[in-house]
C-alpha positions in Angstrom: 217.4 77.1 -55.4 213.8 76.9 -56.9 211.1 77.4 -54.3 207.7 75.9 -54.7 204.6 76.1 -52.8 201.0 74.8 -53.2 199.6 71.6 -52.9 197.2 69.0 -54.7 194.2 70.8 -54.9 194.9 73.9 -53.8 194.1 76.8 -55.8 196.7 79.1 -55.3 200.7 78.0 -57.1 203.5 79.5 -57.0 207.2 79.0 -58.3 209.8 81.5 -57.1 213.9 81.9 -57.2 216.2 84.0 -55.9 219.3 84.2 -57.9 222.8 86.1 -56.7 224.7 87.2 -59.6 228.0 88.5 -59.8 230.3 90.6 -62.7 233.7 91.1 -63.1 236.5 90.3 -60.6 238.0 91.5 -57.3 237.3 94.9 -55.8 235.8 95.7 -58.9 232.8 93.1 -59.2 229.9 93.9 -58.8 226.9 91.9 -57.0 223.4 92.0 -58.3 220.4 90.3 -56.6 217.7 89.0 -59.5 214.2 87.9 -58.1 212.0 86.1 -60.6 208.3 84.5 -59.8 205.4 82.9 -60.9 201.9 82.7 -59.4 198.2 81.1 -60.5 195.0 81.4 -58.8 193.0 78.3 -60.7 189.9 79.3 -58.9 189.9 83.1 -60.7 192.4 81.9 -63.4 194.7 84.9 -63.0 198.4 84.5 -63.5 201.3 86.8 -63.2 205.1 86.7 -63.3 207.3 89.1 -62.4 211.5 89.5 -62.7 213.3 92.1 -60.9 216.7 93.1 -59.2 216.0 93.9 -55.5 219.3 93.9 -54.2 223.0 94.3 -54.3 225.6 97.1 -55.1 224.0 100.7 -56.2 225.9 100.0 -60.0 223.2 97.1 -60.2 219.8 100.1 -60.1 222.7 102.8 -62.0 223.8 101.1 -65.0 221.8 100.2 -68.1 220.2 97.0 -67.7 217.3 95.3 -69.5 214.9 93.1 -67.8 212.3 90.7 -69.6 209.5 88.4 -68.5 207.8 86.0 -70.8 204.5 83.9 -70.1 203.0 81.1 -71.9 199.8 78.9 -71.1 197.0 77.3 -71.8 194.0 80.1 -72.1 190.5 79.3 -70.2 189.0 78.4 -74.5 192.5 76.0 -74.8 194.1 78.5 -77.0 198.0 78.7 -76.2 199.1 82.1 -75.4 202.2 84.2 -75.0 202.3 87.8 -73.9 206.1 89.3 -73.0 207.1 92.6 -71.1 210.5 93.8 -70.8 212.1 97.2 -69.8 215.6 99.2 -70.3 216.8 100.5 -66.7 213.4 99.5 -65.1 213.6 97.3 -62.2 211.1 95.4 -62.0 208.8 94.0 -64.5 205.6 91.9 -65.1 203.0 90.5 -67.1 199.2 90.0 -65.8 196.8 88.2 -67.4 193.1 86.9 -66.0 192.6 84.2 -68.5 195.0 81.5 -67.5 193.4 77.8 -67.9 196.6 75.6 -67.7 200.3 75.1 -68.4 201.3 78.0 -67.2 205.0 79.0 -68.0 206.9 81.9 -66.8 210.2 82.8 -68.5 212.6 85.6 -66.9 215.9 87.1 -68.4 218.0 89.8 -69.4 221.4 91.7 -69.4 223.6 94.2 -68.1 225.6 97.0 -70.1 228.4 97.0 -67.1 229.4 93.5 -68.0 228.3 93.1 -71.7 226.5 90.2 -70.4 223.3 88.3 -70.3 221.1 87.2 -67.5 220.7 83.3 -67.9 217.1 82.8 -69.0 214.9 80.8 -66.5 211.8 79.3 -66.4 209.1 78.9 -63.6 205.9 76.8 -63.3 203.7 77.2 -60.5 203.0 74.2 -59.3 
């Protein structure tokens, strides 16, 4: 469920998902809502991605969670790059950057305490 939009020569990309998680089983499961994006202005050459949980039950925002974004690119000099954020019990996190040149990458992730479990990592490039 990986939504893109842009097109050739436009100067503004984006790659964003949407992903519904759930834990455990029953009437005790709990549903968590993950958003992760991407976006590139190639005119200004900023970047930014961004992971977050914006929905789903209140045990989603209450217990300990850990959110991380990763990106990597292509910096305006053609150095590669990699600058990473992450937060415990945050919910929302992001990395911004105004040097972005090409092959830009966003990686999202993390885990949840309730469920002793891991978010499973994705990646997405604005195209």
């Amino acid at each position: 469920m990986l939504a893109q939009q842009g097109t050739a020569g436009a100067q503004a990309l984006r790659a964003q998902r949407q992903e519904d998680l759930t834990f455990g089983q029953g009437p005790d499961a709990t549903a968590c809502v993950l958003a992760i994006s991407s976006f590139v202005d190639t005119n200004t050459h900023y970047g930014e991605s961004q992971t977050e949980l914006v929905g789903g039950d209140p045990e989603c925002f209450q217990t300990y969670h850990q959110l991380f974004v990763q990106a990597t690119y292509v910096d305006v000099n053609g150095i590669r790059r990699e600058v990473q954020a992450d937060t415990s019990g945050g919910d929302h996190v992001a990395v911004r950057l105004s040097d972005v040149g090409r092959d830009y990458q966003g990686h999202h992730g993390g885990g949840f305490q309730l469920c002793r479990c891991e978010i499973t990592p994705y990646t997405t490039t604005p195209k």
